[in-house]
Backbone as CSV, one residue per row, in Angstrom:
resi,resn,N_x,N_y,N_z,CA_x,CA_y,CA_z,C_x,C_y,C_z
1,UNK,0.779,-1.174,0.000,0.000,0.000,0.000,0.846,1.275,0.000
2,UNK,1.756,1.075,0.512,2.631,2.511,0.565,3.481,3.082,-0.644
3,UNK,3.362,1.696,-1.508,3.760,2.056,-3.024,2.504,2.696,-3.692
4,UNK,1.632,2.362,-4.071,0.230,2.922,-4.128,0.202,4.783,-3.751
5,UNK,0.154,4.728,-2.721,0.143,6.038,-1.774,0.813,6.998,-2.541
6,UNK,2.238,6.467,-2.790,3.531,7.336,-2.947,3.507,7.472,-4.446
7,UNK,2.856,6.486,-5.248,2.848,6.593,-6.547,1.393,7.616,-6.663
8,UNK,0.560,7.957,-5.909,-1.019,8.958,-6.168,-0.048,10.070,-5.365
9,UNK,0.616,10.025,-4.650,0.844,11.340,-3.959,2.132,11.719,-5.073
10,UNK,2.795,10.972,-5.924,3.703,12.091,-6.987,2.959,12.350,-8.495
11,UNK,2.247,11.370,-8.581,1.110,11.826,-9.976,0.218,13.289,-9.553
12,UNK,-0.077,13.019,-7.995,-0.831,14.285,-7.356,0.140,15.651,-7.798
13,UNK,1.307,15.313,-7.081,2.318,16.488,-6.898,2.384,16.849,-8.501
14,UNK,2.680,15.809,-9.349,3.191,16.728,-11.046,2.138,17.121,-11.404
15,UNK,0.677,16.134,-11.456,-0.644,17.231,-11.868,-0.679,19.164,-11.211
16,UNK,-0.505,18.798,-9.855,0.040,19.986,-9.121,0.933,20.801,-9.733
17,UNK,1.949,20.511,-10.308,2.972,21.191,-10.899,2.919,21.481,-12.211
18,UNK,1.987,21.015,-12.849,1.962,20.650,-14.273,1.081,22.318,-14.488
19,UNK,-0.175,21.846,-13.366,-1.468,23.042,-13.153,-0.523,24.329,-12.937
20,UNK,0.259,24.562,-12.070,1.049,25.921,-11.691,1.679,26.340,-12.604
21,UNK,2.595,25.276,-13.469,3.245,25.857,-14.379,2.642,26.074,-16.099
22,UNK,1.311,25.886,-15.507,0.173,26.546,-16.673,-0.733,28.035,-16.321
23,UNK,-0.691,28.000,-15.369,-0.945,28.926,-14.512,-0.129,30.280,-14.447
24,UNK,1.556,29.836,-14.917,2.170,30.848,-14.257,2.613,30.874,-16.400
25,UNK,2.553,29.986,-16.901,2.883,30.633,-18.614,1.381,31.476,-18.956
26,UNK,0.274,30.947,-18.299,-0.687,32.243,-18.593,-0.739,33.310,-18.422
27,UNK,-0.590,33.528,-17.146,-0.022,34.742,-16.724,1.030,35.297,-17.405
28,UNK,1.803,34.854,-17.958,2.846,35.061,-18.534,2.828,35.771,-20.116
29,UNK,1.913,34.690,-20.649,1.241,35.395,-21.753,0.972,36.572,-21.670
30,UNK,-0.149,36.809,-20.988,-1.219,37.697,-20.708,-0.175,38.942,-20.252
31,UNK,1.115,38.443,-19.544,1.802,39.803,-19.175,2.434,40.350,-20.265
32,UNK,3.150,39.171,-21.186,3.445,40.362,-22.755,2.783,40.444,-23.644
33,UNK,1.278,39.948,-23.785,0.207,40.848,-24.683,0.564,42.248,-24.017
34,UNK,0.397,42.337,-22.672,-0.042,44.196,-22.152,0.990,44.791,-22.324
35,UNK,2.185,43.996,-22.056,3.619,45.289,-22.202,3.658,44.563,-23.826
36,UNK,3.230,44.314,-24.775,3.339,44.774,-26.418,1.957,45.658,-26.879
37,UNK,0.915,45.646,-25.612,-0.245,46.626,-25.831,0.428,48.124,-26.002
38,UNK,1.121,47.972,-24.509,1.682,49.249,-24.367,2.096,49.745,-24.838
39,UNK,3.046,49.159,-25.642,4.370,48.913,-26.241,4.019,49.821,-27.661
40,UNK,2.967,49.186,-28.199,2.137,50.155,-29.180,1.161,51.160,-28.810
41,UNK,0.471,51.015,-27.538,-0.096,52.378,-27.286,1.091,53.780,-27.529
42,UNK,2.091,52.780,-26.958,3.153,54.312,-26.412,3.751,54.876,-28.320
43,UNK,4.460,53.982,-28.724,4.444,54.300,-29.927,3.388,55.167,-30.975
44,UNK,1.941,54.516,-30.418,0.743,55.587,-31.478,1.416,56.438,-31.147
45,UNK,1.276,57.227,-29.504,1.157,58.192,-29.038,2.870,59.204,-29.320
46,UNK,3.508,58.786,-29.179,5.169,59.170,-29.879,5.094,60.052,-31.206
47,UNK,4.322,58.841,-31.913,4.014,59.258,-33.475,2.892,60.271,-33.213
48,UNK,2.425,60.044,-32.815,0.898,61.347,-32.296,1.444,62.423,-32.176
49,UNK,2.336,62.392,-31.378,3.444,63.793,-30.710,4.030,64.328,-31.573
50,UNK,4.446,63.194,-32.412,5.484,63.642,-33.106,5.012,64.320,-34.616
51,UNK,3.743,63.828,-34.859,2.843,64.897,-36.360,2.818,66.354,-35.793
52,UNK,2.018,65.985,-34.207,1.752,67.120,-33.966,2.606,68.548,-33.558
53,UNK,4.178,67.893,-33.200,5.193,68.916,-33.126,5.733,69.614,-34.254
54,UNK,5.510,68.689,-35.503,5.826,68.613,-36.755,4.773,69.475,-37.409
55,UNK,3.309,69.476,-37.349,2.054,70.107,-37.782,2.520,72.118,-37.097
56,UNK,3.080,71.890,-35.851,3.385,73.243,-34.946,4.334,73.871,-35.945
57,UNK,5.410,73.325,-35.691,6.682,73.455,-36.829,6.045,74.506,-38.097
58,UNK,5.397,73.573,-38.870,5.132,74.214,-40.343,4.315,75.487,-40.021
59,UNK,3.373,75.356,-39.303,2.096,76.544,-38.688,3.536,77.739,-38.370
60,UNK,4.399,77.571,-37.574,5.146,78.627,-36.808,6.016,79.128,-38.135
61,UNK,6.185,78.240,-39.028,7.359,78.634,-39.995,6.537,79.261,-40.841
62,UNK,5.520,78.946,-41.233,4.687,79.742,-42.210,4.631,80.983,-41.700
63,UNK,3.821,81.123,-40.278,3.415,82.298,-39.427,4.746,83.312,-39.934
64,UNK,6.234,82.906,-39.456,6.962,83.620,-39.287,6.978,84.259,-40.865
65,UNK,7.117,83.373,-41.949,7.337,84.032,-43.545,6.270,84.778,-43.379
66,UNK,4.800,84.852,-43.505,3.794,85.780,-43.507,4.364,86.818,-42.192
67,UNK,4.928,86.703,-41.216,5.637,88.236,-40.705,6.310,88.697,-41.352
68,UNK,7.190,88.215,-41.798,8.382,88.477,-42.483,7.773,89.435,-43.808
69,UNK,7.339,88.574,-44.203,6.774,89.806,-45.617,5.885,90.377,-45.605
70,UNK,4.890,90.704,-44.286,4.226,91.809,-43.775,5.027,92.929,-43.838
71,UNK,6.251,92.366,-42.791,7.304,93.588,-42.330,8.103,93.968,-43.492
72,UNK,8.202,93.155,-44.729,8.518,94.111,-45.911,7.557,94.466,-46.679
73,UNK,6.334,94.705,-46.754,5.456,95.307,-47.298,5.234,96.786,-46.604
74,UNK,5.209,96.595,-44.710,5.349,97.697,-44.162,6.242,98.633,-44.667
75,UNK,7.790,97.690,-44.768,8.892,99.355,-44.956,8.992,99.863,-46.297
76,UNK,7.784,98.847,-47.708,7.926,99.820,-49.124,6.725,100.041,-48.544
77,UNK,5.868,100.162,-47.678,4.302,101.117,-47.740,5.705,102.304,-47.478
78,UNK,5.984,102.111,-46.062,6.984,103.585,-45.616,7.533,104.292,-46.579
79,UNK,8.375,103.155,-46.849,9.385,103.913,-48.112,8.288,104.884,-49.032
80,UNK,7.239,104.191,-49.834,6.577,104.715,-50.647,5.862,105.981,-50.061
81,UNK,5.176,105.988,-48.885,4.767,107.510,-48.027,6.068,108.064,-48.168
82,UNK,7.023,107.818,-47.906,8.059,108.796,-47.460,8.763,109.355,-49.060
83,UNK,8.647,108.586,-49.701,9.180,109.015,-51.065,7.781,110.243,-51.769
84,UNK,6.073,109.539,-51.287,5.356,110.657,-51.661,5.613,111.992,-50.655
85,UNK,5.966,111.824,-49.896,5.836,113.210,-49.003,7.285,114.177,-49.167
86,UNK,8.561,113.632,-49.563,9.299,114.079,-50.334,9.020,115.052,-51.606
87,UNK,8.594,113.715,-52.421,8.117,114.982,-53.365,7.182,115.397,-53.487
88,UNK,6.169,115.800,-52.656,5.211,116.524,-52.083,6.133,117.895,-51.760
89,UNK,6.976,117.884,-50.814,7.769,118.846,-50.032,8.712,119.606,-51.234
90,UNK,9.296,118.410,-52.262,10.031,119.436,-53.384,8.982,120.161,-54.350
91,UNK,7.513,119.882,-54.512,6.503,120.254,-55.136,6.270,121.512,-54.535
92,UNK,5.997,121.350,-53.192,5.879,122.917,-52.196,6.875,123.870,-52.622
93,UNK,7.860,123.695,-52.311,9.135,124.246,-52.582,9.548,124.632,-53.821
94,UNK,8.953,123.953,-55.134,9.203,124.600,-56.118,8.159,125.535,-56.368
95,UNK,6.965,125.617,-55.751,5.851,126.450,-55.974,6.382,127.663,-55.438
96,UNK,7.040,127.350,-53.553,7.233,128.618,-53.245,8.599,130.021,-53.944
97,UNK,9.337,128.824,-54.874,10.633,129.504,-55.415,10.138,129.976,-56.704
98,UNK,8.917,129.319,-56.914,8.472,129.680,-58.450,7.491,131.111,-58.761
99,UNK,6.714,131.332,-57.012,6.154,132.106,-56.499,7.027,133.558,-56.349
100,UNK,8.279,133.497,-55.667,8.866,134.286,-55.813,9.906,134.589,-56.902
101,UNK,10.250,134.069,-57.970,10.079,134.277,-59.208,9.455,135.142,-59.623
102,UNK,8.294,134.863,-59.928,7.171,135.884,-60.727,6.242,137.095,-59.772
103,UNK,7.197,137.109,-58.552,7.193,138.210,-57.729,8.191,139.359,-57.965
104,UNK,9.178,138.628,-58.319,10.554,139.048,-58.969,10.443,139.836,-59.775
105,UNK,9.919,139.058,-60.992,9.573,139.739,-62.476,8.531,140.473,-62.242
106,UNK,7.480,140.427,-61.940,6.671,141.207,-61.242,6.826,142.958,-61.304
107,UNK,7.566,142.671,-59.985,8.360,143.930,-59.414,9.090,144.683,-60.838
108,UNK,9.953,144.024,-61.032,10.817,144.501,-62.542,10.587,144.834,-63.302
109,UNK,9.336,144.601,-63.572,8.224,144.683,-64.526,7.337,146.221,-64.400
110,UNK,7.317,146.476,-62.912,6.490,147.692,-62.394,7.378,148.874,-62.226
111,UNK,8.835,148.558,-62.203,9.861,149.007,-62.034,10.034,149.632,-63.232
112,UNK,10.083,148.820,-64.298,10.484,149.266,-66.182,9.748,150.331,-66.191
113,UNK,7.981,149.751,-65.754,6.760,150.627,-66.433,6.778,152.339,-65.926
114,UNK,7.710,152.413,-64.753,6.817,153.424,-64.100,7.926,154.830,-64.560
C-alpha cells in the first residue's frame, strides 16, 4: 500500500505542478500581450506627438514668412509715403521759389513801367 500512496501522492504532486506551471505561462502570456499593448499604445502616441510637433513646426514657420513679408510690405508702404511726401515737399518748394520768381519779375516789370 505505501507504493500505491507514494505513486497517487507524486502523480498528485506533477498534476500539481503541471497546473502551476500553466498557470504561471498564462499569466505570462497575458503579461506580454499588455507590455506589447503598451508597447504600441506608447508608440501611437510618440508618433501622435510627433505629427503634432511637426504640424506646430510648419504653422510657426509659415506664421513667421507671412511676418516676415508683412514687415517688408510695411517698410515699401513707408518707403513709398516717405518718397510721396518728399516729393510733395520738393513740389511745395518749387511752388514757393516759383512764387517768388514771378514776384521778382513782377516787381521789374512795375519798375520798367513806371
Amino acid at each position: 500500500m505505501d507504493n500505491e500512496r507514494a505513486r497517487r501522492l507524486t502523480e498528485a504532486a506533477q498534476k500539481y505542478a503541471e497546473s502551476a506551471f500553466e498557470s504561471y505561462e498564462t499569466v505570462w502570456d497575458h503579461f506580454a500581450r499588455a507590455q506589447e499593448g503598451q508597447a504600441q499604445q506608447t508608440q501611437g502616441l510618440f508618433e501622435e506627438a510627433i505629427a503634432h510637433l511637426r504640424t506646430q513646426a510648419e504653422r510657426n514657420m509659415y506664421a513667421s514668412e507671412e511676418l516676415a513679408e508683412q514687415g517688408r510690405r510695411g517698410q515699401e508702404a513707408g518707403r513709398v509715403l516717405a518718397q510721396g511726401s518728399a516729393d510733395a515737399y520738393a513740389q511745395f518748394v518749387d511752388s514757393l521759389f516759383l512764387y517768388y520768381q514771378e514776384s521778382v519779375r513782377l516787381s521789374e516789370r512795375e519798375t520798367k513801367d513806371r
